[in-house]
PyMOL Python script that loads the backbone (N, CA, C, O; Angstrom):
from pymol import cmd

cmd.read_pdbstr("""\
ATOM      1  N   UNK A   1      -0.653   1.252  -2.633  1.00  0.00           N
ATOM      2  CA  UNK A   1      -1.434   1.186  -1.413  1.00  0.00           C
ATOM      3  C   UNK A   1      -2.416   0.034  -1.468  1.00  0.00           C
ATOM      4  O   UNK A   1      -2.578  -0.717  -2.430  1.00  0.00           O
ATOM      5  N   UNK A   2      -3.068  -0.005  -0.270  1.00  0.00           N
ATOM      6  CA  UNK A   2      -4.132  -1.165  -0.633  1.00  0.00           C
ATOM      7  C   UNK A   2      -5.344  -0.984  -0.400  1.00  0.00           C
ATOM      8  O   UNK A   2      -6.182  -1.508   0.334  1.00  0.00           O
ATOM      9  N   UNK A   3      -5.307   0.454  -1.681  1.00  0.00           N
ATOM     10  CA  UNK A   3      -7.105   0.163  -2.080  1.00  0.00           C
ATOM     11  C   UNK A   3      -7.579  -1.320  -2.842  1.00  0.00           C
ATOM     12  O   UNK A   3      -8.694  -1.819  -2.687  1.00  0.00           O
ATOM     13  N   UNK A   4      -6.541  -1.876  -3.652  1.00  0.00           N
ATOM     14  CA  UNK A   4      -7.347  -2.989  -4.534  1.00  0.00           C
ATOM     15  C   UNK A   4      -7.690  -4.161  -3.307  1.00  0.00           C
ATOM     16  O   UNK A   4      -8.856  -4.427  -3.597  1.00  0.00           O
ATOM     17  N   UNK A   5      -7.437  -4.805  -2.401  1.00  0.00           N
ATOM     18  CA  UNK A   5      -7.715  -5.542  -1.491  1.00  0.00           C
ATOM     19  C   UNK A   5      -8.977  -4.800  -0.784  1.00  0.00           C
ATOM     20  O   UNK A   5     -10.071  -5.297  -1.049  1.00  0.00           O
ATOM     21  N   UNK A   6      -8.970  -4.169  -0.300  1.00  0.00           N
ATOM     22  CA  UNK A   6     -10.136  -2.802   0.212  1.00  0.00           C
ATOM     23  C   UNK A   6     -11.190  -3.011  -0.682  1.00  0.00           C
ATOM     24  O   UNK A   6     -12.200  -3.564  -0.247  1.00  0.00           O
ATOM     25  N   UNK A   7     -11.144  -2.707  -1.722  1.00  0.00           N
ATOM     26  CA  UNK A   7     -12.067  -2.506  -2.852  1.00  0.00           C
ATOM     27  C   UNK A   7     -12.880  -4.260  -3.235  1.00  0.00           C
ATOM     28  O   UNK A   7     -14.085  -4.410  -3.437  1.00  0.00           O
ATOM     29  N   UNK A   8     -12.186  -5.006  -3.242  1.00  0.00           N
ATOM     30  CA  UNK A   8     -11.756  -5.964  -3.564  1.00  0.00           C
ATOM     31  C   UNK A   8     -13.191  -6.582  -2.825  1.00  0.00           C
ATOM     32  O   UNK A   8     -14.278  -6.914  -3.298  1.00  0.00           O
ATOM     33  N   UNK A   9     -12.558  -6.564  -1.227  1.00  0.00           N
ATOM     34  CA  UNK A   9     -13.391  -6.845   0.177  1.00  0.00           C
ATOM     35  C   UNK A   9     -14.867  -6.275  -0.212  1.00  0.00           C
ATOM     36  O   UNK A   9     -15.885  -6.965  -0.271  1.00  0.00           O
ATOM     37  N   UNK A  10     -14.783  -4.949  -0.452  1.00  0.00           N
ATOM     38  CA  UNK A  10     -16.016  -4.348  -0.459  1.00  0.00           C
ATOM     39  C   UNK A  10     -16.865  -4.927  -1.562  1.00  0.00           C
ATOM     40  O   UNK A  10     -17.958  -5.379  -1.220  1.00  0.00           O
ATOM     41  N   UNK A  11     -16.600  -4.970  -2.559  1.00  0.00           N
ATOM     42  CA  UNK A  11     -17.360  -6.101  -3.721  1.00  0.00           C
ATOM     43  C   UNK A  11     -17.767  -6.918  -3.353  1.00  0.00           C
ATOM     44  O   UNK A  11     -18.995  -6.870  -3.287  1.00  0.00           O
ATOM     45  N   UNK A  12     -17.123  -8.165  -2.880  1.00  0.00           N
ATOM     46  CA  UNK A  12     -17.759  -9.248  -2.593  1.00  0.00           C
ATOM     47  C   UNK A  12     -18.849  -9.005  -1.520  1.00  0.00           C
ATOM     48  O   UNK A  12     -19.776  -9.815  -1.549  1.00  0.00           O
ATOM     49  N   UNK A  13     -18.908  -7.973  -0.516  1.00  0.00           N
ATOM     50  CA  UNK A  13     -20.151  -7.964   0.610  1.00  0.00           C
ATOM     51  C   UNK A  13     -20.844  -6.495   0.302  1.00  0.00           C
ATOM     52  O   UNK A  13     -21.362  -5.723   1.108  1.00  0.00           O
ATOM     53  N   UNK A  14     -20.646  -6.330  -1.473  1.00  0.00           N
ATOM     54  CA  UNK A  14     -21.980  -5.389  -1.532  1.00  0.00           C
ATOM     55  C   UNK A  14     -21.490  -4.050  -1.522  1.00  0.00           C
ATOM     56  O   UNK A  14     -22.017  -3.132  -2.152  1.00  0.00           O
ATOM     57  N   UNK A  15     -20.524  -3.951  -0.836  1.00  0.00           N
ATOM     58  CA  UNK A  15     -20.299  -2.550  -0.588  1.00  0.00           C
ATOM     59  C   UNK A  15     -19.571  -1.575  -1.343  1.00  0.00           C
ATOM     60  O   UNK A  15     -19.592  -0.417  -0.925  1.00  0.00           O
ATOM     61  N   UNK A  16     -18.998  -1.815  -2.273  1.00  0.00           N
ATOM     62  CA  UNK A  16     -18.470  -0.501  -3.027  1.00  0.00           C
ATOM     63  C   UNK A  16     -19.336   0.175  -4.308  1.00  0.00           C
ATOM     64  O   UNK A  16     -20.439   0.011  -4.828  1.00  0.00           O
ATOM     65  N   UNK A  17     -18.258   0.958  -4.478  1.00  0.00           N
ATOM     66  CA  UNK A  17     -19.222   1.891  -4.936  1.00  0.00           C
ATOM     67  C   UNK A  17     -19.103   2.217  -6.467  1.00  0.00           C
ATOM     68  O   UNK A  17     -17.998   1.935  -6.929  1.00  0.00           O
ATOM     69  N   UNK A  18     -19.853   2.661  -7.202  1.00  0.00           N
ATOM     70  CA  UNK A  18     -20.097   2.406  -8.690  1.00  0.00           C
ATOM     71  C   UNK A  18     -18.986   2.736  -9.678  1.00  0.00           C
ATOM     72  O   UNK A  18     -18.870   2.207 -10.783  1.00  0.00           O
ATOM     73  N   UNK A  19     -18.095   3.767  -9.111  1.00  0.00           N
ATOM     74  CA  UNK A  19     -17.264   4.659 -10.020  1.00  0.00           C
ATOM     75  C   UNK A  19     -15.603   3.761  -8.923  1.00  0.00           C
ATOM     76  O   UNK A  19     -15.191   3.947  -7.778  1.00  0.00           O
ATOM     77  N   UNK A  20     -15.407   3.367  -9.409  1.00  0.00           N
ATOM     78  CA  UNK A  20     -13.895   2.561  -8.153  1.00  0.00           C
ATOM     79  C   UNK A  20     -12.866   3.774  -8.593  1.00  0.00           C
ATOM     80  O   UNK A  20     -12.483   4.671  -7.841  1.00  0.00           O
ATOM     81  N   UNK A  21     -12.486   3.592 -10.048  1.00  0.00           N
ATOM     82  CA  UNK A  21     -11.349   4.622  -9.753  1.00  0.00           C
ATOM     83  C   UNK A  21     -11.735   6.171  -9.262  1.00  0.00           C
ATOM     84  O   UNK A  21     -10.756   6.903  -9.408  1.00  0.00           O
ATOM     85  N   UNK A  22     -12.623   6.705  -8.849  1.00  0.00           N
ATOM     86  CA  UNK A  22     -13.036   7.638  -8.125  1.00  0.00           C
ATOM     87  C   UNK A  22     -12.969   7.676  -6.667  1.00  0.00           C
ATOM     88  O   UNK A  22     -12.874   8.589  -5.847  1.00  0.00           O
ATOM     89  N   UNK A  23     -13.056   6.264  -6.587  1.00  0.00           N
ATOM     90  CA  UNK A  23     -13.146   6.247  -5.451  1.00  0.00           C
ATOM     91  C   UNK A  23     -11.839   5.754  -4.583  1.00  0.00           C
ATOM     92  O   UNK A  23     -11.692   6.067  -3.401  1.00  0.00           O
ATOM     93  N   UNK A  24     -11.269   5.257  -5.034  1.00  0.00           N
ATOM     94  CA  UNK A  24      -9.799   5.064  -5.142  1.00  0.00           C
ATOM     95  C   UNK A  24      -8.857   6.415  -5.278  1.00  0.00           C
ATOM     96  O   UNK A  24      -7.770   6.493  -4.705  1.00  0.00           O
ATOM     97  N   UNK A  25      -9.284   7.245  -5.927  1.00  0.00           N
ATOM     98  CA  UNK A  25      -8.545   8.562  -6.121  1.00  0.00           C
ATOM     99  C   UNK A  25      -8.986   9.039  -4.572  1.00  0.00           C
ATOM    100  O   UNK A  25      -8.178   8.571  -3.769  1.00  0.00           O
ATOM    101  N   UNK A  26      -9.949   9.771  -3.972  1.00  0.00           N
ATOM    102  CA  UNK A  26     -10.093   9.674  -2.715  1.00  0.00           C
ATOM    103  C   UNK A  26      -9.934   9.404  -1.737  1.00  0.00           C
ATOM    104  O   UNK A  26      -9.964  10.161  -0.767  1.00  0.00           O
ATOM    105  N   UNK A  27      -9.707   8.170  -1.739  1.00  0.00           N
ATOM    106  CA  UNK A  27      -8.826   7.389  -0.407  1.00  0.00           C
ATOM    107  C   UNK A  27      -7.860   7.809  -0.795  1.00  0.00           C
ATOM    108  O   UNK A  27      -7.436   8.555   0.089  1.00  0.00           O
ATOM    109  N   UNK A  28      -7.014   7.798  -1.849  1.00  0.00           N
ATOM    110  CA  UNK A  28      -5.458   7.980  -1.812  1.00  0.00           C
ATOM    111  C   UNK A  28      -5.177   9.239  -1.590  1.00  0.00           C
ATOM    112  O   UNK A  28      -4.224   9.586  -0.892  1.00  0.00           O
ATOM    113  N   UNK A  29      -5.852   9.917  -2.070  1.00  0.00           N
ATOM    114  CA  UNK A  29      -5.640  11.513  -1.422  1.00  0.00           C
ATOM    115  C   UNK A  29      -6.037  11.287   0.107  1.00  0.00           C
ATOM    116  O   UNK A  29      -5.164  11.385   0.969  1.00  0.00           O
ATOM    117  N   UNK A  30      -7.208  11.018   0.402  1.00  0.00           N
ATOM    118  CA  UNK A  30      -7.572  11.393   2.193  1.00  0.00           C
ATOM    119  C   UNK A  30      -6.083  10.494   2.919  1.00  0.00           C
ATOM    120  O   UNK A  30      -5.512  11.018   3.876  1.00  0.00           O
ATOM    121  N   UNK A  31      -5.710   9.500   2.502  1.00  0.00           N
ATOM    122  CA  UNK A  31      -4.703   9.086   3.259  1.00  0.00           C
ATOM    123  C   UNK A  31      -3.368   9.188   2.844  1.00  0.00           C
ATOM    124  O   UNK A  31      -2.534   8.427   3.334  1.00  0.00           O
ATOM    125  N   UNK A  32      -3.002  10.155   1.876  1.00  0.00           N
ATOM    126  CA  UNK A  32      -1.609  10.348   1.233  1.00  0.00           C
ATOM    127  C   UNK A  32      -0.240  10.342   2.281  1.00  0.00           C
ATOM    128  O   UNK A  32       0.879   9.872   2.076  1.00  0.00           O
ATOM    129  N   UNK A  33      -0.861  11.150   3.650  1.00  0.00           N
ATOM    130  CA  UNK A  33       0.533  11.342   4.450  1.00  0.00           C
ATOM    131  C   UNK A  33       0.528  10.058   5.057  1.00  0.00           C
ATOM    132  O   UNK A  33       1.509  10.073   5.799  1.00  0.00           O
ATOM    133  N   UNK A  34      -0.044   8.935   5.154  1.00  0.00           N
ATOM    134  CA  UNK A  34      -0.005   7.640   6.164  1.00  0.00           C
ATOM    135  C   UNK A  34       0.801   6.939   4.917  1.00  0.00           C
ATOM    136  O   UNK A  34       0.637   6.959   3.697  1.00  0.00           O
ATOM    137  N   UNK A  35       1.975   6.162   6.002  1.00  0.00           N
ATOM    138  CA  UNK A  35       2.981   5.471   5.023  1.00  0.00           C
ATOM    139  C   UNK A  35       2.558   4.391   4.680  1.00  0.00           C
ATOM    140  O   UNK A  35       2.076   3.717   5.590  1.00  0.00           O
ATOM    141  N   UNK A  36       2.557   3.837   3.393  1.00  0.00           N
ATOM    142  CA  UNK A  36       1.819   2.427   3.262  1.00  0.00           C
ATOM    143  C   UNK A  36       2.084   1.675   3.714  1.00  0.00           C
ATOM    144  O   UNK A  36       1.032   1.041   3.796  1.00  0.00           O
ATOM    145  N   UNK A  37       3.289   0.761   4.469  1.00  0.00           N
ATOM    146  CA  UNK A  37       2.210  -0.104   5.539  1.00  0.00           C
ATOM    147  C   UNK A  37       1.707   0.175   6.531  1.00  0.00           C
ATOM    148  O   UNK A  37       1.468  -0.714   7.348  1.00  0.00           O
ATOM    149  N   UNK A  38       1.429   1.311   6.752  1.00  0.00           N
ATOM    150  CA  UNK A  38       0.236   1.344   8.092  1.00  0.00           C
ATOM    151  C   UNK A  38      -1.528   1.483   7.077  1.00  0.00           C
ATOM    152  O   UNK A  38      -2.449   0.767   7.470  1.00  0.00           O
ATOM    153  N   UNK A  39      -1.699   2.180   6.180  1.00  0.00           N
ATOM    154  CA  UNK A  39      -2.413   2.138   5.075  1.00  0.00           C
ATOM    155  C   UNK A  39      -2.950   0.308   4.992  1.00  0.00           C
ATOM    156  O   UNK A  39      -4.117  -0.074   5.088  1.00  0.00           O
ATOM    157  N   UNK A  40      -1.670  -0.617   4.785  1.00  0.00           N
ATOM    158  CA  UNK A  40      -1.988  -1.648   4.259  1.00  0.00           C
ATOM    159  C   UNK A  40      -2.706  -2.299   5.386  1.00  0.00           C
ATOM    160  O   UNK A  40      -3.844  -2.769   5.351  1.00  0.00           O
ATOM    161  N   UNK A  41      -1.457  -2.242   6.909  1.00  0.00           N
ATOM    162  CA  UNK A  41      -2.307  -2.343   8.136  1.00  0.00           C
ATOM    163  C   UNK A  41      -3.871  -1.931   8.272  1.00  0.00           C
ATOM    164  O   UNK A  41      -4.715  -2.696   8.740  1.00  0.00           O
ATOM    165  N   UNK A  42      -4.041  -1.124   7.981  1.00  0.00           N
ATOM    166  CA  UNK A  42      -5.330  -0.688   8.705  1.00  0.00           C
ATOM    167  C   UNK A  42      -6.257  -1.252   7.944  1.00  0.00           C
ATOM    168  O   UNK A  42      -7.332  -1.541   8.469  1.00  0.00           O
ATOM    169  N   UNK A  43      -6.014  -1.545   6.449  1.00  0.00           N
ATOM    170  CA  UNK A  43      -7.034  -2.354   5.405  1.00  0.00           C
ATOM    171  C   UNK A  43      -7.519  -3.683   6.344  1.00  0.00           C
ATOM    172  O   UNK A  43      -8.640  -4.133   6.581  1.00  0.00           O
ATOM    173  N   UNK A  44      -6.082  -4.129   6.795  1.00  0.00           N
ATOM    174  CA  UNK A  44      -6.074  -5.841   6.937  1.00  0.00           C
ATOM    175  C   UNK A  44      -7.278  -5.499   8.393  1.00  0.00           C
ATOM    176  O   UNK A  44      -8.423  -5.950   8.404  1.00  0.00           O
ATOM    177  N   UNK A  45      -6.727  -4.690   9.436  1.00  0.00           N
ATOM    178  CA  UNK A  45      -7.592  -4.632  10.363  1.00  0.00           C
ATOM    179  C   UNK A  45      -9.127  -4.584  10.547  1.00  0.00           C
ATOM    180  O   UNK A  45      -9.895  -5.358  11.119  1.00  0.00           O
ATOM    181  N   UNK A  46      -9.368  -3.191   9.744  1.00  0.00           N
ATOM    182  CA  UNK A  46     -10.701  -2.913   9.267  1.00  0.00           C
ATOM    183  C   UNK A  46     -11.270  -4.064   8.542  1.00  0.00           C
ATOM    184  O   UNK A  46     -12.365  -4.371   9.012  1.00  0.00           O
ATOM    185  N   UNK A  47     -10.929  -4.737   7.645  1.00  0.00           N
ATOM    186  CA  UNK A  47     -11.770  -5.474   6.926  1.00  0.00           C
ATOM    187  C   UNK A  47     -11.817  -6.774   7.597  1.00  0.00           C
ATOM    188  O   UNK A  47     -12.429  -7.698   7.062  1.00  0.00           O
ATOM    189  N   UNK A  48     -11.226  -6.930   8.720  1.00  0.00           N
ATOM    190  CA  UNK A  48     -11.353  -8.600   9.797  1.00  0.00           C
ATOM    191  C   UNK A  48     -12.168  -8.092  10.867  1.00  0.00           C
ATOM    192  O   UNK A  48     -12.441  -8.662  11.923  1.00  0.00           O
ATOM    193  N   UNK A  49     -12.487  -7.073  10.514  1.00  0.00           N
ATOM    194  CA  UNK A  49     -13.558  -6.665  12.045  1.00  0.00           C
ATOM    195  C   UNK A  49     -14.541  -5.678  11.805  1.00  0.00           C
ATOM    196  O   UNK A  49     -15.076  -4.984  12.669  1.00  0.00           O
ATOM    197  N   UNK A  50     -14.786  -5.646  10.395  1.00  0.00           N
ATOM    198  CA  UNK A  50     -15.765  -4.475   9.895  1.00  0.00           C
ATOM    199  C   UNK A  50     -16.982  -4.923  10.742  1.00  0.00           C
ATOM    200  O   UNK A  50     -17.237  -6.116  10.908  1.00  0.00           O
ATOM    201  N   UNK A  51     -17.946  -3.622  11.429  1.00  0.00           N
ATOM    202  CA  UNK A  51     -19.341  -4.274  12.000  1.00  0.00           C
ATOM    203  C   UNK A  51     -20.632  -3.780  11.372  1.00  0.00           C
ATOM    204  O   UNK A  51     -21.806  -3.947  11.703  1.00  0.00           O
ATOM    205  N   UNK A  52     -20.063  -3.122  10.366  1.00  0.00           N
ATOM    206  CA  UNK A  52     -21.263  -1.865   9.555  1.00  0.00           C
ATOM    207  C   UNK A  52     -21.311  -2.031   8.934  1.00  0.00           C
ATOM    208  O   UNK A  52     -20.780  -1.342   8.063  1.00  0.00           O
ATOM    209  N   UNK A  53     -22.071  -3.250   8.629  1.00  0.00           N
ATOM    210  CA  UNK A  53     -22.287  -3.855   7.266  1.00  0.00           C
ATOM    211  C   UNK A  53     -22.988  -3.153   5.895  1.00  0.00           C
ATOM    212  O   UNK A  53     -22.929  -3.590   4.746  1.00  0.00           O
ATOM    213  N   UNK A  54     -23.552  -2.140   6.288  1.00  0.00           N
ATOM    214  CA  UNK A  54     -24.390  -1.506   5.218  1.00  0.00           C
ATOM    215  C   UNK A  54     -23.282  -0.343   4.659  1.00  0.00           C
ATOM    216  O   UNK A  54     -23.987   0.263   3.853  1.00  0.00           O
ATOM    217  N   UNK A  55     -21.999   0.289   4.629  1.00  0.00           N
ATOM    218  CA  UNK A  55     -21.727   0.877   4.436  1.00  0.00           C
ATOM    219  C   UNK A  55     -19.982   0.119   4.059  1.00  0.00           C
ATOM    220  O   UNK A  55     -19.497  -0.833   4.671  1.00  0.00           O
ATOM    221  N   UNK A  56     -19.422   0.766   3.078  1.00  0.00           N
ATOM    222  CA  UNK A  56     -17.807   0.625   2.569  1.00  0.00           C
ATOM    223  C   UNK A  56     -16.909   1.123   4.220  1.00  0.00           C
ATOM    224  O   UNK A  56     -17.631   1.527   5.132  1.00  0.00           O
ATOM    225  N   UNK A  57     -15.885   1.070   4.374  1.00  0.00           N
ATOM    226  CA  UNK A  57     -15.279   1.597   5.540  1.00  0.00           C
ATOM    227  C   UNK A  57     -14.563   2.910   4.686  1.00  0.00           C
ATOM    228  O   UNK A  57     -14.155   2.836   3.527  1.00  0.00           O
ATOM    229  N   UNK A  58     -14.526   3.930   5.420  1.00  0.00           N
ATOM    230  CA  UNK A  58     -14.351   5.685   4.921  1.00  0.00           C
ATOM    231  C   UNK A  58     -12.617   5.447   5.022  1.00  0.00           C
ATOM    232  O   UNK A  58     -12.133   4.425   5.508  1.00  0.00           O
ATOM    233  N   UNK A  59     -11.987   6.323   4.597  1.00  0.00           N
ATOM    234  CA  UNK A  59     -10.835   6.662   5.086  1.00  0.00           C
ATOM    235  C   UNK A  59     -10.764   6.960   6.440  1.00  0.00           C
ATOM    236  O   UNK A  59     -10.018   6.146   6.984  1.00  0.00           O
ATOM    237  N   UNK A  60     -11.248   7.835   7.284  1.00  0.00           N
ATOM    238  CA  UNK A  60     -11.400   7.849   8.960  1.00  0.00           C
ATOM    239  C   UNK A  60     -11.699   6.643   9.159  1.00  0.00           C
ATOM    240  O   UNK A  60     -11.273   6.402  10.289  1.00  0.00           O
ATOM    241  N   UNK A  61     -12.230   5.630   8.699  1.00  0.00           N
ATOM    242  CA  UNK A  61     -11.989   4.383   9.370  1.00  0.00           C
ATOM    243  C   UNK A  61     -10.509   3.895   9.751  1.00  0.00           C
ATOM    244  O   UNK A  61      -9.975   3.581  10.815  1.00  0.00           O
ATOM    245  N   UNK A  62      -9.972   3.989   8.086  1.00  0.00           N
ATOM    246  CA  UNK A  62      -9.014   3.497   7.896  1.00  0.00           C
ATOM    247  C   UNK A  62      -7.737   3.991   9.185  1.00  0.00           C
ATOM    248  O   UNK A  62      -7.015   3.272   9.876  1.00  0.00           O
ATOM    249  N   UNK A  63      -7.880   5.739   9.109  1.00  0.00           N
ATOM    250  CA  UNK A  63      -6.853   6.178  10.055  1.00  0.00           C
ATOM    251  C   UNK A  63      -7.142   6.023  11.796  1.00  0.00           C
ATOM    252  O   UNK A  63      -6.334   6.146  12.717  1.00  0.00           O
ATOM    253  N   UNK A  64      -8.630   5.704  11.835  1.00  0.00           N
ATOM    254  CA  UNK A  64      -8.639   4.997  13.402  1.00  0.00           C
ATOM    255  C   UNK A  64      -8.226   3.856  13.685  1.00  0.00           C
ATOM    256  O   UNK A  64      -8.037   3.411  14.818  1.00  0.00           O
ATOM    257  N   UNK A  65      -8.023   3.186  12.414  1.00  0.00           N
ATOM    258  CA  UNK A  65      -7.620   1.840  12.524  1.00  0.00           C
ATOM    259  C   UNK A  65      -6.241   2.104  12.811  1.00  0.00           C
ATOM    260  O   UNK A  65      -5.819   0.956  12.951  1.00  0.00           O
ATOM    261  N   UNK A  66      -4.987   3.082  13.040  1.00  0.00           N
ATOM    262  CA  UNK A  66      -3.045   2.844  13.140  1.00  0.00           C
ATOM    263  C   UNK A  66      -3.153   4.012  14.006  1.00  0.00           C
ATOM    264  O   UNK A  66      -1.999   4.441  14.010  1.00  0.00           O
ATOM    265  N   UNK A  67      -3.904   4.837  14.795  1.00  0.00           N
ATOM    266  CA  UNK A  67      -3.435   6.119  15.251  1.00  0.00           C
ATOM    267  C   UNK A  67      -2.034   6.044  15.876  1.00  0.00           C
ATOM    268  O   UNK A  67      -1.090   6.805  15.662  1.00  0.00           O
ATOM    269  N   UNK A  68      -2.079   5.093  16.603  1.00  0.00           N
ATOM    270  CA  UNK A  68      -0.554   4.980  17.522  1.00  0.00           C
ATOM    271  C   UNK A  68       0.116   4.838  16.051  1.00  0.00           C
ATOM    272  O   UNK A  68       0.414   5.622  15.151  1.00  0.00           O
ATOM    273  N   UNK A  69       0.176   3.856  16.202  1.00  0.00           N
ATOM    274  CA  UNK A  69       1.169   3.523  15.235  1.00  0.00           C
ATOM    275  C   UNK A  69       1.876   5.019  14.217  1.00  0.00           C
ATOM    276  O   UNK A  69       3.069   5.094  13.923  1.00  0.00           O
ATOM    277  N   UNK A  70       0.810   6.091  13.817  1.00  0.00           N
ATOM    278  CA  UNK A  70       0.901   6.805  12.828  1.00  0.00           C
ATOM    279  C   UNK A  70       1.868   7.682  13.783  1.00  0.00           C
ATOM    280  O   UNK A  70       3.008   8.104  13.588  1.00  0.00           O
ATOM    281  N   UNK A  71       0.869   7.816  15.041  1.00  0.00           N
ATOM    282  CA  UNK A  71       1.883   9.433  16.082  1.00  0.00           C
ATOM    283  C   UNK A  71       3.167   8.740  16.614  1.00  0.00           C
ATOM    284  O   UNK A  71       3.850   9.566  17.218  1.00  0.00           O
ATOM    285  N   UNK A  72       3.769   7.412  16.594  1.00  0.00           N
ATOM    286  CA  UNK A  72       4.738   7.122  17.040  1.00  0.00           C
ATOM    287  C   UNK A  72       5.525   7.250  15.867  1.00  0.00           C
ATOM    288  O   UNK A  72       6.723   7.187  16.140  1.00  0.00           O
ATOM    289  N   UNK A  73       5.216   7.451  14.310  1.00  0.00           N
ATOM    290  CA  UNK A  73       6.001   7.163  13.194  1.00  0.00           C
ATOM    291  C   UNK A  73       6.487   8.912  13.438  1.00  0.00           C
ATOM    292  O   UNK A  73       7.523   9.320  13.962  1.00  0.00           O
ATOM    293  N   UNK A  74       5.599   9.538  12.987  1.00  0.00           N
ATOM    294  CA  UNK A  74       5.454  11.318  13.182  1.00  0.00           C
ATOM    295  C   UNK A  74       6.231  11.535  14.543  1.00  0.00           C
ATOM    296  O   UNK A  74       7.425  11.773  14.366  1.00  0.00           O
ATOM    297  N   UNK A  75       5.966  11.517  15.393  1.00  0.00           N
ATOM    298  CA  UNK A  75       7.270  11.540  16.422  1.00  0.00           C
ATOM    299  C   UNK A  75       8.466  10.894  16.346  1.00  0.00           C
ATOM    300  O   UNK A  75       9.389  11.305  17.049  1.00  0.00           O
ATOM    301  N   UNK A  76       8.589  10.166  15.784  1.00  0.00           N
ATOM    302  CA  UNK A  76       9.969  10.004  15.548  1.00  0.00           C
ATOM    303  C   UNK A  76      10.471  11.118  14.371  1.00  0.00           C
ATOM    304  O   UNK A  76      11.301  11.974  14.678  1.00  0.00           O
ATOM    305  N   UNK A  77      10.053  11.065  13.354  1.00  0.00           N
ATOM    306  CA  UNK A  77      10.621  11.844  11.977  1.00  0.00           C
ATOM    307  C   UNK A  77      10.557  13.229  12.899  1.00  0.00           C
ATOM    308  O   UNK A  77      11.374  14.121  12.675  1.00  0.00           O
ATOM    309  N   UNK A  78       9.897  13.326  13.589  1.00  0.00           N
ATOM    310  CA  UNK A  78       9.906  14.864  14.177  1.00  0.00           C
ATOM    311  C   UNK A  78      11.519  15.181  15.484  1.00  0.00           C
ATOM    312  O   UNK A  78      12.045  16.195  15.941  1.00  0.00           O
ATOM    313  N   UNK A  79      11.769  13.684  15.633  1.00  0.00           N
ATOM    314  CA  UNK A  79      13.026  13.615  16.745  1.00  0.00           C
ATOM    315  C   UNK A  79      14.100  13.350  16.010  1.00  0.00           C
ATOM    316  O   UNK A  79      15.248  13.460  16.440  1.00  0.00           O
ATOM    317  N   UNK A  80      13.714  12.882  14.541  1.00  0.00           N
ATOM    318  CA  UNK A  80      15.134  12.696  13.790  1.00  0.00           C
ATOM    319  C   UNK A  80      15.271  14.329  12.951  1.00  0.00           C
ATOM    320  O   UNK A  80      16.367  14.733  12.564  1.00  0.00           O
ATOM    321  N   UNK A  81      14.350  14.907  12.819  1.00  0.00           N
ATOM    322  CA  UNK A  81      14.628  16.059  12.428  1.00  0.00           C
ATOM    323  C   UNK A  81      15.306  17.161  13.311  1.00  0.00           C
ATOM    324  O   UNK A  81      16.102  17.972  12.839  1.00  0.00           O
ATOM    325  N   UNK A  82      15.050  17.142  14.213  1.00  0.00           N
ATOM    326  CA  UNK A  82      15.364  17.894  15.608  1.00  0.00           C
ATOM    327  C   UNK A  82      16.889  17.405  15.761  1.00  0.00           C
ATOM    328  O   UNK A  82      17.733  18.211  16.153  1.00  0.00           O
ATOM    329  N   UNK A  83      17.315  15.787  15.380  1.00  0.00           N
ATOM    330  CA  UNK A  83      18.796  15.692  15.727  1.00  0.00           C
ATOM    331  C   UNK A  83      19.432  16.259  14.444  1.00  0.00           C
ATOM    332  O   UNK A  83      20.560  16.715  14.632  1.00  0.00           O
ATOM    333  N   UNK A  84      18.938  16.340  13.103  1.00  0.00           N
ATOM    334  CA  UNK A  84      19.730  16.338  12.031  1.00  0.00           C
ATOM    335  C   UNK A  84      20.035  18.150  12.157  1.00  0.00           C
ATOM    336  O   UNK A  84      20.865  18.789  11.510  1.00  0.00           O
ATOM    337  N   UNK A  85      19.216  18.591  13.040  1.00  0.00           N
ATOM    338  CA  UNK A  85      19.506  20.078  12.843  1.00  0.00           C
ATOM    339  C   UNK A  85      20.510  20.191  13.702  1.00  0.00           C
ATOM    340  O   UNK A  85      21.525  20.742  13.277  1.00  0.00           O
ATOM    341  N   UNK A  86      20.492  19.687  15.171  1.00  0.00           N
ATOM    342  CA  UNK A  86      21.502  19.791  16.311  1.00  0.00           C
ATOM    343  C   UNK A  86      22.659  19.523  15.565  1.00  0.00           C
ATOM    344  O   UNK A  86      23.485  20.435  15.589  1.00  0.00           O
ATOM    345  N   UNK A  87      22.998  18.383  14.813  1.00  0.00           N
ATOM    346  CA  UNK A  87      24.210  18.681  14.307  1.00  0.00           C
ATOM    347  C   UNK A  87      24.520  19.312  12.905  1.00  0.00           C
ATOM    348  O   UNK A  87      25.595  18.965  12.416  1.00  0.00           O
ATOM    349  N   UNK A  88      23.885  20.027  12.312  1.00  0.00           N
ATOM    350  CA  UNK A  88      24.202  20.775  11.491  1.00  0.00           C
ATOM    351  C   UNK A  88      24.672  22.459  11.984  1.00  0.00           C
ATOM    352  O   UNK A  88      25.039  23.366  11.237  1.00  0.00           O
ATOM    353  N   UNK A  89      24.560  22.479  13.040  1.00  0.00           N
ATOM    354  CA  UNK A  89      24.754  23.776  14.431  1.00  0.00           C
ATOM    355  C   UNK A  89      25.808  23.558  14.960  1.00  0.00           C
ATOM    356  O   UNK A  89      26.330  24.420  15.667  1.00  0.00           O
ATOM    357  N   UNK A  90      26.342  22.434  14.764  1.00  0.00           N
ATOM    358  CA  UNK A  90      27.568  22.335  15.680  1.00  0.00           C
ATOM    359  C   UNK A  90      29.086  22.645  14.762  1.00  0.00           C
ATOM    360  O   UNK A  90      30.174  22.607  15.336  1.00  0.00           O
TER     361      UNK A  90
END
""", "prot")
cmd.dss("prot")
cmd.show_as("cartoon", "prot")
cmd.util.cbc("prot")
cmd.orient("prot")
């Protein structure tokens, strides 16, 4: 995933935080079901338009940064599941 670019970003402007692989374990859990490149997406986004400078960007950053993107991925796997059953019925 791309906490090390994330992390990376946040160093140079101050912002991360003392313990990384802790904090790295966290993000990867809060965002485990988002497929990595939307993960990688949302790094690249968030960190070209961060405006809150006093703070790291959260994981809810991260997932406001692809929502479409995420419910159009999830709707699909949810329409390919729905066909793989239709024909296992037939």
């Amino acid at each position: 995933m791309a906490m090390v670019p994330l992390f990376d970003w946040a160093e140079t402007f101050g912002l991360a935080t003392q313990d990384r692989a802790k904090a790295v374990k966290y993000y990867r859990q809060a965002m485990s079901e988002i497929p990595a490149d939307l993960v990688n997406a949302a790094v690249k986004r968030v960190t070209t338009g961060w405006k809150w400078g006093n703070r790291m960007p959260l994981p809810s950053d991260l997932r406001d940064a692809v929502p479409d993107a995420y419910a159009d991925r999830k709707l699909a796997l949810m329409n390919l599941d729905r066909a793989i059953e239709k024909r296992k019925e037939r």
